[in-house]
KEKE-3310 file (N, C-alpha, C; in steps of 0.2 Angstrom, whole numbers, plus 5000, padded with zeros to 4 digits):
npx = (5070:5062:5063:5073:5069:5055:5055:5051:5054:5052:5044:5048:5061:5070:5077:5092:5091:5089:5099:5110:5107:5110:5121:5131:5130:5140:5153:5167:5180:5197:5198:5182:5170:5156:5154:5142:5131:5124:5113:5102:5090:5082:5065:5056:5041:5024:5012:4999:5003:5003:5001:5015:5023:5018:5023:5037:5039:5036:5045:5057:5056:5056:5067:5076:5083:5085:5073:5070:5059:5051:5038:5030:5020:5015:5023:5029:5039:5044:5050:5059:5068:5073:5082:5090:5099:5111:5119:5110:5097:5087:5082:5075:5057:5042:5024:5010:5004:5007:5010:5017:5030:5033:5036:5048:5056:5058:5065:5077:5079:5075:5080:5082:5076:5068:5060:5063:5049:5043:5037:5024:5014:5001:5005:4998:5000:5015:5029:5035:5050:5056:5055:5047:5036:5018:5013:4999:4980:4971:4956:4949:4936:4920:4920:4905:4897:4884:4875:4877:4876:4861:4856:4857:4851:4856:4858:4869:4883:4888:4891:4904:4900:4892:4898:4899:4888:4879:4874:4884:4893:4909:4911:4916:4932:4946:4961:4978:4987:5000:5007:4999:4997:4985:4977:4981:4981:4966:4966:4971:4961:4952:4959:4959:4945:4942:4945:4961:4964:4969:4968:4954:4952:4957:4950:4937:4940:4942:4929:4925:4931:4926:4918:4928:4933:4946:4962:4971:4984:4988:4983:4973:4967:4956:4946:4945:4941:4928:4922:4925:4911:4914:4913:4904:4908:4923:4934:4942:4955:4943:4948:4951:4942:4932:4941:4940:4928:4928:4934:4923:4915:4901:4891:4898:4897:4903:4904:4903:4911:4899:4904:4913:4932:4946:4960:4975:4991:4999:5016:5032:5048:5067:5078:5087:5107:5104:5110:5110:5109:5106:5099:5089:5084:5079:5070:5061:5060:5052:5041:5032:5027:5012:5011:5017:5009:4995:4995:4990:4976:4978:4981:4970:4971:4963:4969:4965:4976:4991:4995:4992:4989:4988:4977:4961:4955:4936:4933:4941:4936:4928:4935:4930:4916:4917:4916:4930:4944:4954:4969:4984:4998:5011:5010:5002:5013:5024:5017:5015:5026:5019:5007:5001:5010:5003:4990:4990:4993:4984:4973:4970:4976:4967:4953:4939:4922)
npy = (5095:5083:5092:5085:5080:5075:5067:5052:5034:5020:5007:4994:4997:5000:4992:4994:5009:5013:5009:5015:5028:5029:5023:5034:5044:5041:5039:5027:5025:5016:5005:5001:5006:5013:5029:5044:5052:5068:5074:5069:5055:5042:5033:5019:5018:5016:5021:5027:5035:5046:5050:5047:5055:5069:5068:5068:5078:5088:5085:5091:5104:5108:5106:5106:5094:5083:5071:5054:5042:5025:5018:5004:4990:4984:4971:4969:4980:4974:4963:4967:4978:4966:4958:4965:4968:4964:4978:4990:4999:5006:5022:5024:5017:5022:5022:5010:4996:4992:4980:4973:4981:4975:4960:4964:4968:4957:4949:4956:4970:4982:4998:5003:5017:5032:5044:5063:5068:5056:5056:5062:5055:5041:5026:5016:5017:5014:5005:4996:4994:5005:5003:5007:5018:5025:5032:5036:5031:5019:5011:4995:4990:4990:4994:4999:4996:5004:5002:4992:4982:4985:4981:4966:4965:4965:4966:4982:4976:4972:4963:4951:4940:4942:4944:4932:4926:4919:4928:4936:4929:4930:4943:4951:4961:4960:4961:4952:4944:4940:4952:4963:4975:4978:4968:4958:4964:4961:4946:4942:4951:4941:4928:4935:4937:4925:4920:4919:4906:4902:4892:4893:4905:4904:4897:4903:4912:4903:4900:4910:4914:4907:4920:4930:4942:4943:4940:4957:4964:4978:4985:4995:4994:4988:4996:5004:4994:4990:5005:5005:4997:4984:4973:4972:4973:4981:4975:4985:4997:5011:5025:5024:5021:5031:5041:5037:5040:5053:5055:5056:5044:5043:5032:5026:5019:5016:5004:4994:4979:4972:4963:4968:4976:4974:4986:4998:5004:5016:5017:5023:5019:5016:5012:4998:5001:5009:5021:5035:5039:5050:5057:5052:5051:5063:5063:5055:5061:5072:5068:5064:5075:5087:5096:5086:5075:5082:5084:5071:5071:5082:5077:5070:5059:5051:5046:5044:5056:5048:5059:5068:5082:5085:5090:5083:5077:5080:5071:5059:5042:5042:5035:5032:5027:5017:4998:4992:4979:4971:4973:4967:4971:4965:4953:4949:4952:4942:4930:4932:4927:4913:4912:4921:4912:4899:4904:4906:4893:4886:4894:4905:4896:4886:4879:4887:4887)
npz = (4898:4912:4928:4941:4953:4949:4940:4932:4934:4924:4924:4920:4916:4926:4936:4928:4927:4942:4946:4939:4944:4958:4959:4951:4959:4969:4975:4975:4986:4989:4997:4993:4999:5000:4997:5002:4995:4999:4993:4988:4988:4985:4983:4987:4983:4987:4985:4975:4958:4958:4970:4974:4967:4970:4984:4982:4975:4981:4992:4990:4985:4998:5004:4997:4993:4979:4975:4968:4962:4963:4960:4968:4971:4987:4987:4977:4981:4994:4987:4978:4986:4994:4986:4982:4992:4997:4988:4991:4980:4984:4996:5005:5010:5005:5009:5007:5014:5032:5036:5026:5029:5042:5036:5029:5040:5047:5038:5040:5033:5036:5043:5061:5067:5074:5070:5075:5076:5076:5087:5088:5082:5084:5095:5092:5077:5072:5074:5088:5092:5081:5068:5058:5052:5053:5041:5036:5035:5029:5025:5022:5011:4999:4983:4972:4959:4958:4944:4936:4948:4950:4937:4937:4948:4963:4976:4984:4991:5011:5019:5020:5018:5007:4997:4992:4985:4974:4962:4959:4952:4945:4945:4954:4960:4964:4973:4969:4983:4983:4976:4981:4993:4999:4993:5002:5015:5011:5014:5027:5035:5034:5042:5053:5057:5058:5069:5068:5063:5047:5039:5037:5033:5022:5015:5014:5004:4996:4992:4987:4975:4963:4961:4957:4944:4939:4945:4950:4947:4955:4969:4970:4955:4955:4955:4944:4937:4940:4938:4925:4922:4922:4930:4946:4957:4968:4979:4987:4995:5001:5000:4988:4979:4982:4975:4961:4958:4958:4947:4938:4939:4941:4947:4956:4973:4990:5002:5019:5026:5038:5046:5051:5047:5037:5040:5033:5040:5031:5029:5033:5029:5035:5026:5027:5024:5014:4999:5004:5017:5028:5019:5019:5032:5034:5027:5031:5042:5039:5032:5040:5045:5047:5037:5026:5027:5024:5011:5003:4998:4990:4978:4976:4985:5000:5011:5029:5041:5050:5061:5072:5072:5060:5045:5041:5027:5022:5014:5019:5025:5042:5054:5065:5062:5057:5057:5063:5063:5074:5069:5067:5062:5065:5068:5055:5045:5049:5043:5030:5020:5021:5018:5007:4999:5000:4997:4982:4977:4981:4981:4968:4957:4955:4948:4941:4945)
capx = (5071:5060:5067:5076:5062:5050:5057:5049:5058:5049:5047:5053:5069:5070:5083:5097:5091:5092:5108:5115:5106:5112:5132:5133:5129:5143:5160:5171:5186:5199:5192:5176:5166:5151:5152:5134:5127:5121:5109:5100:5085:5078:5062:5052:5035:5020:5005:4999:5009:5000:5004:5022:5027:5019:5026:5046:5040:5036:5052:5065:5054:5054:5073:5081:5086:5083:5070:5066:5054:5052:5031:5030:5016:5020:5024:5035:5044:5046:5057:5065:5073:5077:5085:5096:5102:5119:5118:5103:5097:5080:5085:5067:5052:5036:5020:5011:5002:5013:5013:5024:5036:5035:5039:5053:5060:5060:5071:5083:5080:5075:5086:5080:5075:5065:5061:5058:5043:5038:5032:5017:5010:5002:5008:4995:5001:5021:5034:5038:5056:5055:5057:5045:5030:5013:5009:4993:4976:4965:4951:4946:4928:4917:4918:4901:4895:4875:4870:4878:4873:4855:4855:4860:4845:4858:4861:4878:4886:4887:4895:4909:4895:4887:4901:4898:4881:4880:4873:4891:4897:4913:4908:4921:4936:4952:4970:4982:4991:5008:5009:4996:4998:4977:4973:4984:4975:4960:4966:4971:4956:4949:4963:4955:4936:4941:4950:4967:4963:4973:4961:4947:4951:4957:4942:4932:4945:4940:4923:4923:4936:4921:4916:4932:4935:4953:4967:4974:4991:4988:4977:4969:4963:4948:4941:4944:4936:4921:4920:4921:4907:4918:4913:4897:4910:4928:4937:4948:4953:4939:4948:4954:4932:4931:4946:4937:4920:4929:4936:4915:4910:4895:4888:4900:4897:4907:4900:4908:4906:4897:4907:4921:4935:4955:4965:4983:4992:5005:5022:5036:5055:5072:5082:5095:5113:5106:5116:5109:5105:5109:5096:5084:5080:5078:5065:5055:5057:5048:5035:5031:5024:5007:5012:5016:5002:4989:4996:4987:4969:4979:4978:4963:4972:4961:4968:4965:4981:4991:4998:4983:4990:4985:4970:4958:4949:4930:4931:4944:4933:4928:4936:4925:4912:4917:4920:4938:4945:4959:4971:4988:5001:5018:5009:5002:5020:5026:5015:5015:5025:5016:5000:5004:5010:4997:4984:4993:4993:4977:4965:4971:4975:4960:4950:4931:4917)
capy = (5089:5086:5093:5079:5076:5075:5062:5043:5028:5016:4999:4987:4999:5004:4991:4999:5013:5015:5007:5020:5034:5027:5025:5039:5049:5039:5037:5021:5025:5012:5000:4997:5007:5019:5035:5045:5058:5071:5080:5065:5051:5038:5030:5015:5020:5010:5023:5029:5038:5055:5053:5049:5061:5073:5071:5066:5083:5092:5086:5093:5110:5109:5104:5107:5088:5079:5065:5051:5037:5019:5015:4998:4987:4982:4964:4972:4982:4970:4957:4972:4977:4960:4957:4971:4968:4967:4985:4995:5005:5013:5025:5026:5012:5027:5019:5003:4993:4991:4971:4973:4982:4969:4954:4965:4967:4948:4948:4962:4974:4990:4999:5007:5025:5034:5051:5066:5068:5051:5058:5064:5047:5037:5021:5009:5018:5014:4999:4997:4994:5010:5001:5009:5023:5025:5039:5036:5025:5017:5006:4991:4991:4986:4997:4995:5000:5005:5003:4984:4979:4986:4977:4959:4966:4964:4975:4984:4969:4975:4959:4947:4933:4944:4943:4925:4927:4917:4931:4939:4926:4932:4950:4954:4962:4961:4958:4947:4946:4942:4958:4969:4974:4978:4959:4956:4966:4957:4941:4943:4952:4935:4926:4940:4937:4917:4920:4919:4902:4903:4887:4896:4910:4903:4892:4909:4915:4896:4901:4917:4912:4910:4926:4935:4942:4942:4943:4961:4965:4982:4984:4999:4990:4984:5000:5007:4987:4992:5011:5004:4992:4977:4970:4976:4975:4979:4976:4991:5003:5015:5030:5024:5022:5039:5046:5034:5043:5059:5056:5058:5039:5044:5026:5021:5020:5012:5001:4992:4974:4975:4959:4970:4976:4977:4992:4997:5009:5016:5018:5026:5015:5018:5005:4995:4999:5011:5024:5040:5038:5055:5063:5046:5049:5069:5063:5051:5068:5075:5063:5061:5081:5089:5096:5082:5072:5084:5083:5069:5075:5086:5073:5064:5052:5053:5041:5047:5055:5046:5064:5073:5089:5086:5090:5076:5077:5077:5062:5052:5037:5042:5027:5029:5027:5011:4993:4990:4971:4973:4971:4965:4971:4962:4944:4948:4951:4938:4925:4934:4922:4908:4912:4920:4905:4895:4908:4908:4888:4883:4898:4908:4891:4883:4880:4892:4883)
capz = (4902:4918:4933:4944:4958:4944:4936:4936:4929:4921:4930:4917:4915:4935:4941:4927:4927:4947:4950:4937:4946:4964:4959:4949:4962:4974:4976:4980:4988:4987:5000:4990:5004:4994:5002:5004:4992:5004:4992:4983:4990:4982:4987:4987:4986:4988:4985:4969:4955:4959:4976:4975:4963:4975:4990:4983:4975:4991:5000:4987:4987:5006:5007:4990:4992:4972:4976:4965:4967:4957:4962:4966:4976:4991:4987:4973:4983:4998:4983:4976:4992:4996:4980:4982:4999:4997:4986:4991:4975:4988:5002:5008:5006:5007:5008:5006:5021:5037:5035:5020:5034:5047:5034:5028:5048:5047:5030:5039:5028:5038:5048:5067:5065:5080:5072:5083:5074:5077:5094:5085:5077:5088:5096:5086:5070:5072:5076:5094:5089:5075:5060:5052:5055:5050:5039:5035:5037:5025:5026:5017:5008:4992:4977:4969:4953:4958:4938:4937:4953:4947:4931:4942:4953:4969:4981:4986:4996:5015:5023:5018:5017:5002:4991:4988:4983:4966:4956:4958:4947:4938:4947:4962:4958:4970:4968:4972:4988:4983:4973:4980:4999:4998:4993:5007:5020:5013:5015:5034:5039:5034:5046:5061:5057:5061:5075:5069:5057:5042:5036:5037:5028:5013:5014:5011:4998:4989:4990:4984:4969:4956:4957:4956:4937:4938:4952:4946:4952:4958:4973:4965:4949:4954:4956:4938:4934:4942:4936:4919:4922:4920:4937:4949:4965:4969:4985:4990:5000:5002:4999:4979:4976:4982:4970:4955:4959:4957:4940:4933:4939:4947:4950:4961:4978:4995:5008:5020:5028:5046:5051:5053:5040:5039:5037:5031:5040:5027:5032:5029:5034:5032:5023:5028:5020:5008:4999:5006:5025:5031:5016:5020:5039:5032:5023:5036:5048:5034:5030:5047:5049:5046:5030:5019:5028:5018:5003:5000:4996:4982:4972:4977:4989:5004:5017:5036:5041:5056:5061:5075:5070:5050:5045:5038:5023:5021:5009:5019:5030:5046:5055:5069:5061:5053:5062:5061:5064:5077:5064:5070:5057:5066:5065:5046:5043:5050:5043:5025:5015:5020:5018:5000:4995:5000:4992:4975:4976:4983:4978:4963:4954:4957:4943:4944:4945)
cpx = (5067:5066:5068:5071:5056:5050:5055:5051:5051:5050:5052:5060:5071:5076:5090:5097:5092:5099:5112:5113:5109:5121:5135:5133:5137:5152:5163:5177:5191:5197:5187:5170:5162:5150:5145:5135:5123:5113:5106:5096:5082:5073:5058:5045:5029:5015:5004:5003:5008:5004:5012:5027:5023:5021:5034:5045:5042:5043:5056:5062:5055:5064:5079:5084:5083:5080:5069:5064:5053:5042:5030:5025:5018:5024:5029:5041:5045:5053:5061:5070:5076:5081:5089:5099:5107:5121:5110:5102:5092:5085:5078:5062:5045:5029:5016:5010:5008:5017:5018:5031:5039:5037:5046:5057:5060:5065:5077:5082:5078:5079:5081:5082:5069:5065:5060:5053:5039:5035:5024:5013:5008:5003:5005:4999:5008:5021:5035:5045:5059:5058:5051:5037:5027:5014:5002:4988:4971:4962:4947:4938:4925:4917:4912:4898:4888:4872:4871:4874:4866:4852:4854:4855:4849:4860:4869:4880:4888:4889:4898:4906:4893:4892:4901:4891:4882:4879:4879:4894:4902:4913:4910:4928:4942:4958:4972:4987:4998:5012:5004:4995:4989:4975:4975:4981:4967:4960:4968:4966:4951:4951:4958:4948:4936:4944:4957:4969:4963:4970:4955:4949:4953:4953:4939:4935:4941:4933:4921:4927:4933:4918:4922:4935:4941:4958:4971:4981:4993:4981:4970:4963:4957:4944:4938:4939:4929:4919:4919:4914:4909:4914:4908:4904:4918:4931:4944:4948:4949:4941:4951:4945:4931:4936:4944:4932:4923:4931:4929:4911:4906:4891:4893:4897:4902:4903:4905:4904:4906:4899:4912:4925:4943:4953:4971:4984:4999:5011:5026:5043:5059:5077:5086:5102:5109:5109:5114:5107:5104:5102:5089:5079:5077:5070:5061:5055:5050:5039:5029:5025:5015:5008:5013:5010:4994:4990:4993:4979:4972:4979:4976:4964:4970:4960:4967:4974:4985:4993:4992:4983:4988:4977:4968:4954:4942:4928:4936:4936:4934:4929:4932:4917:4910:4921:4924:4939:4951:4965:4978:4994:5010:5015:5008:5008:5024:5024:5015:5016:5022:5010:4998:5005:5005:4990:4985:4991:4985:4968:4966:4972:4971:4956:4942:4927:4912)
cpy = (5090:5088:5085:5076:5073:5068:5056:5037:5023:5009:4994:4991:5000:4999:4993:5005:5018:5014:5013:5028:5033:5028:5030:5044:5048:5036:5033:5022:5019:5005:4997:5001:5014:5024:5040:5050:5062:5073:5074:5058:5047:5034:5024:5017:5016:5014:5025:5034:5043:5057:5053:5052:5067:5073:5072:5075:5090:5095:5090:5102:5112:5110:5104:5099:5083:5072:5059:5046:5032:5018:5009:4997:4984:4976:4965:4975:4981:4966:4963:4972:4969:4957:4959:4971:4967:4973:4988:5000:5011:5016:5022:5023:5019:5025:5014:5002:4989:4983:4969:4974:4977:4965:4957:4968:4961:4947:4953:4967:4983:4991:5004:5012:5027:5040:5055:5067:5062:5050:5057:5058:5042:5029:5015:5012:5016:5008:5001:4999:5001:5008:5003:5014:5023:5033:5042:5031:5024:5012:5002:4992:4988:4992:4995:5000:4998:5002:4995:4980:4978:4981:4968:4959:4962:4968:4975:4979:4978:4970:4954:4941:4934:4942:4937:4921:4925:4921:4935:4935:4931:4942:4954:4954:4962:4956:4954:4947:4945:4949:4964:4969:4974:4972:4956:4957:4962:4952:4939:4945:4945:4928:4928:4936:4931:4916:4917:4910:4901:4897:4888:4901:4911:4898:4899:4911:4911:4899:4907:4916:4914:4915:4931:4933:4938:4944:4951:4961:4970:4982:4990:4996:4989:4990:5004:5000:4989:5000:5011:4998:4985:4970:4974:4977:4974:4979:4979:4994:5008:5021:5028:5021:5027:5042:5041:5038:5049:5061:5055:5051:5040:5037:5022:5026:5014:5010:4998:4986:4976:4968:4963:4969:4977:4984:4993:5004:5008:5019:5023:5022:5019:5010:5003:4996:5005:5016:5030:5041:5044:5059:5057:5049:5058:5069:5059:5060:5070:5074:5062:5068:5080:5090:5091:5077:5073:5086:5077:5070:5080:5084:5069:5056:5054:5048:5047:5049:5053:5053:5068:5077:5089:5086:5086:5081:5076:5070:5058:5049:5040:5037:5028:5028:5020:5004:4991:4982:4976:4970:4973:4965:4970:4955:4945:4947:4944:4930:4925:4928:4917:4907:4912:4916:4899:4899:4907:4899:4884:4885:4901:4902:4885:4885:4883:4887:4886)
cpz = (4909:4923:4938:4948:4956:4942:4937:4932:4929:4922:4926:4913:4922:4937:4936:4930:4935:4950:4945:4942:4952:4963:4954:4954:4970:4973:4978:4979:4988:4990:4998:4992:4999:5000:4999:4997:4994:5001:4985:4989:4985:4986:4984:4988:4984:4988:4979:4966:4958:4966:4977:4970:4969:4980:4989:4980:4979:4996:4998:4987:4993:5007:5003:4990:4987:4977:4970:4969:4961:4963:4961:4973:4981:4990:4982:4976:4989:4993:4981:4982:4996:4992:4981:4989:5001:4995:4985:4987:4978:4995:5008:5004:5012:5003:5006:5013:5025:5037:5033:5025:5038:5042:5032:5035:5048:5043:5034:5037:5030:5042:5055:5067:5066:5078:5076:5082:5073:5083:5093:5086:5085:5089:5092:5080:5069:5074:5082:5093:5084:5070:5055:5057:5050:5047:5036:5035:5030:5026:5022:5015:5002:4991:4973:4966:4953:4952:4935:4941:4951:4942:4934:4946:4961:4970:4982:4992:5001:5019:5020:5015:5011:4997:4988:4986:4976:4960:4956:4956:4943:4939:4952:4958:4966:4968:4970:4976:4988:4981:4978:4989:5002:4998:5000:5014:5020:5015:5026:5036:5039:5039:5054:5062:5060:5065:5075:5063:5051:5035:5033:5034:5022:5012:5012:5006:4992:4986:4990:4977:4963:4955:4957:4948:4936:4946:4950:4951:4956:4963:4970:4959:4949:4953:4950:4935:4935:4939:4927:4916:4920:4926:4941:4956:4964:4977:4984:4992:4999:4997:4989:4976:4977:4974:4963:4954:4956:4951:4934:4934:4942:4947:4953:4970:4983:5001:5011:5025:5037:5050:5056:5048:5042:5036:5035:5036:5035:5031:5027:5033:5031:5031:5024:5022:5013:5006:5001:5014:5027:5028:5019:5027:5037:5032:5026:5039:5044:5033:5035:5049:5044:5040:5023:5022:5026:5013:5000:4995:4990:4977:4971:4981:4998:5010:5023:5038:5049:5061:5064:5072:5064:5052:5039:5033:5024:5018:5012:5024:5036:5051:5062:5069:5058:5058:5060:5066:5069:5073:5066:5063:5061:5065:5058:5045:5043:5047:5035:5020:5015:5018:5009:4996:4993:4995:4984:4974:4976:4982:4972:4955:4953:4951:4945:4939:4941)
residu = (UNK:UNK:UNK:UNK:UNK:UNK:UNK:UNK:UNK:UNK:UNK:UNK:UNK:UNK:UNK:UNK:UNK:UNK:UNK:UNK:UNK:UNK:UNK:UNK:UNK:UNK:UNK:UNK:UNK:UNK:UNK:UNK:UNK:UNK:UNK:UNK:UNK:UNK:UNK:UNK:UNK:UNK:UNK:UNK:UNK:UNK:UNK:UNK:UNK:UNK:UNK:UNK:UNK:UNK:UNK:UNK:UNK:UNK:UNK:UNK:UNK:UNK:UNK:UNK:UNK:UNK:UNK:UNK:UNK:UNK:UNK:UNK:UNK:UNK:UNK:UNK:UNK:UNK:UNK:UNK:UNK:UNK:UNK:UNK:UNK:UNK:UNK:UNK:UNK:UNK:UNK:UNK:UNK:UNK:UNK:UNK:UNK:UNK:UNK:UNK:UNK:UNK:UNK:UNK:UNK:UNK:UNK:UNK:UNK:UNK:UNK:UNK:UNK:UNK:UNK:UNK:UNK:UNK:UNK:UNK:UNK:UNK:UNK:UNK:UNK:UNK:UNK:UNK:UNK:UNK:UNK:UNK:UNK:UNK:UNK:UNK:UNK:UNK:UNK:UNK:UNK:UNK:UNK:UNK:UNK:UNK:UNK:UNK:UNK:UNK:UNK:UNK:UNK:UNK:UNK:UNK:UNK:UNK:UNK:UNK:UNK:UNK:UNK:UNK:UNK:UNK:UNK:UNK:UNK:UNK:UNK:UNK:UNK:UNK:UNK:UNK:UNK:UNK:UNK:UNK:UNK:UNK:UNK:UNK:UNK:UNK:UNK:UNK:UNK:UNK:UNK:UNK:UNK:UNK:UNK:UNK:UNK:UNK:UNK:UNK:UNK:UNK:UNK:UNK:UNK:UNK:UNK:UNK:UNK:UNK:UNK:UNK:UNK:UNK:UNK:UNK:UNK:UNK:UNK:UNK:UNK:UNK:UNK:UNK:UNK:UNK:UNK:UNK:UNK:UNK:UNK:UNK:UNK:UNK:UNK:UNK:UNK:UNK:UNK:UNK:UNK:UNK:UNK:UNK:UNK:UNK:UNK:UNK:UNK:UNK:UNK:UNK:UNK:UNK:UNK:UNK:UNK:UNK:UNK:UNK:UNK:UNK:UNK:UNK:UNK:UNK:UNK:UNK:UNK:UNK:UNK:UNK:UNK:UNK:UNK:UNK:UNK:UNK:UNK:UNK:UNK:UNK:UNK:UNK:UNK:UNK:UNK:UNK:UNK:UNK:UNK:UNK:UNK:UNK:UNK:UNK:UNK:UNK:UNK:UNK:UNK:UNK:UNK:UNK:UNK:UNK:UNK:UNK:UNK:UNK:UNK:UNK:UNK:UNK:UNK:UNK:UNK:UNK:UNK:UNK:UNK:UNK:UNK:UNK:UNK:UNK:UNK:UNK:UNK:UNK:UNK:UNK:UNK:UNK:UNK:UNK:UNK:UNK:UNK:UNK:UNK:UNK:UNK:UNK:UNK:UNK:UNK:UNK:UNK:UNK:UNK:UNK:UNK)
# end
């Protein structure tokens, strides 16, 4: 049998199979009132598998405290936690662009939680309020398969404008912002670029439609689309075209547009009402240090880390080297549903021309 931190539920089994792992660990007294499970953590995590079996790994070596984690994209693991909001099956939502945060502080759904290790992190990378801290930075981009491209005889797109270049018919890859908090960051830096007009940037979404293959659900996705030669170009974060290249795609490379690009920073909250607060906040402290900050790069997740004291990868993006949009991750949030909505109705169902 794996060992308990080990362990990863299976999504289309994860709301049994959590709520048995959550109340079996908890006692209801006669009242109704669910008392804690000191030495147990469940998390919502929002980055890739690798990385979130290594870090729920990390903390229970660090803390002896059994970790589990259900991996879900942010716009997954935004409904989920709102689903659940009268019985919280997550202790701890770790990972996944901040925006996601802010729309669930509008829902309620995170509790205020100031670690002392949120000293560290600086103040762009956190919530005023401490509903939620950054743990790490990555930076939007084009994944682009050099030997497609070539074939297409078009170069590595290098500005927002390029992607709607006709011979990228059916040839851009990028996911869907309900589900995927990546599509999401794309879709807002395209709000920023027009000066906050939400018009305008599902105007560009329209007119980039026909070339995108498919909307995927994971923000990820595109990049394996393009390193199978499915698609000359994906848009996603930087550092998951680095960790593609590294699994033997030597034709990819990453560029980025010189309008100006989003970013995510990734969080880490604590959750309103869930069953382990005590082992929760443990686990932000945690989160929060140097040490679990460069566990990424162990398993080829190479975002920038919010944490001075950590040390940066070679392969994550030099953010000063790259034009970053002033990307505003309290309005995203607050505008999320809407825009989502609108994106799902007015561009994703739009017939391609």
């Amino acid at each position: 049998m794996a060992s308990p931190h080990r362990r990863r539920l299976r999504p289309a089994l994860v709301f049994t199979a959590v709520g048995v792992l959550v109340c079996a660990g908890c006692v209801r007294p006669a009242g109704g009132a669910r008392t804690e499970e000191p030495n147990k953590v469940t998390v919502a995590c929002g980055a890739t598998e690798e990385w979130c079996a290594a870090m729920t790994a990390a903390f229970t070596a660090k803390t002896g405290i059994a970790a589990e984690f259900v991996r879900l994209s942010s716009g997954e693991a935004q409904a989920r936690i709102l689903a659940a909001r009268d019985n919280p099956e997550f202790d701890v939502w770790h990972g996944g662009p901040a925006d996601g945060y802010a729309a669930a502080v509008g829902h309620g759904l995170l509790e205020r939680y100031v670690s002392p290790n949120a000293a560290d992190i600086p103040a762009r990378y956190k919530d005023a309020d401490g509903r939620w801290t950054g743990v790490y930075v990555g930076v939007l981009g084009f994944c682009d398969n050099t030997r497609v491209l070539g074939e297409k005889r078009v170069q590595a797109p290098r500005s927002w404008q390029s992607l709607l270049d006709p011979a990228l018919k059916q040839n851009v890859g990028i996911a869907h912002p309900v589900t995927s908090g990546t599509a999401y960051t794309a879709l807002w830096t395209q709000v920023t670029l027009n000066g906050g007009a939400a018009d305008a940037a599902l105007r560009y979404m329209k007119q980039l439609h026909p070339n995108v293959l498919q909307y995927s659900k994971s923000g990820a996705a595109p990049a394996q689309q393009v390193a199978r030669g499915e698609i000359g170009v994906g848009v996603v974060f930087s550092h998951d075209c680095v960790a593609t290249r590294e699994q033997g795609f030597t034709d990819l490379t990453v560029t980025f547009p010189t309008e100006g690009t989003g970013y995510e920073v990734g969080g880490v909250a604590l959750i309103k009402g869930g069953p382990s607060p005590a082992a929760a906040k443990k686990y932000i402290d945690w989160a929060l240090t140097p040490a679990a900050q460069e566990i990424g790069p162990t398993v080829r997740s190479y975002q920038a880390p919010t944490n001075p004291k950590a040390k940066r990868s070679d392969k994550a993006v030099d953010l000063s080297a790259v034009k970053l949009i002033d990307y505003d991750a309290a309005a995203a949030g607050a505008l999320k549903s809407d825009l989502i909505r609108r994106f799902d109705a007015e561009v994703a169902q739009a017939p391609k021309s």
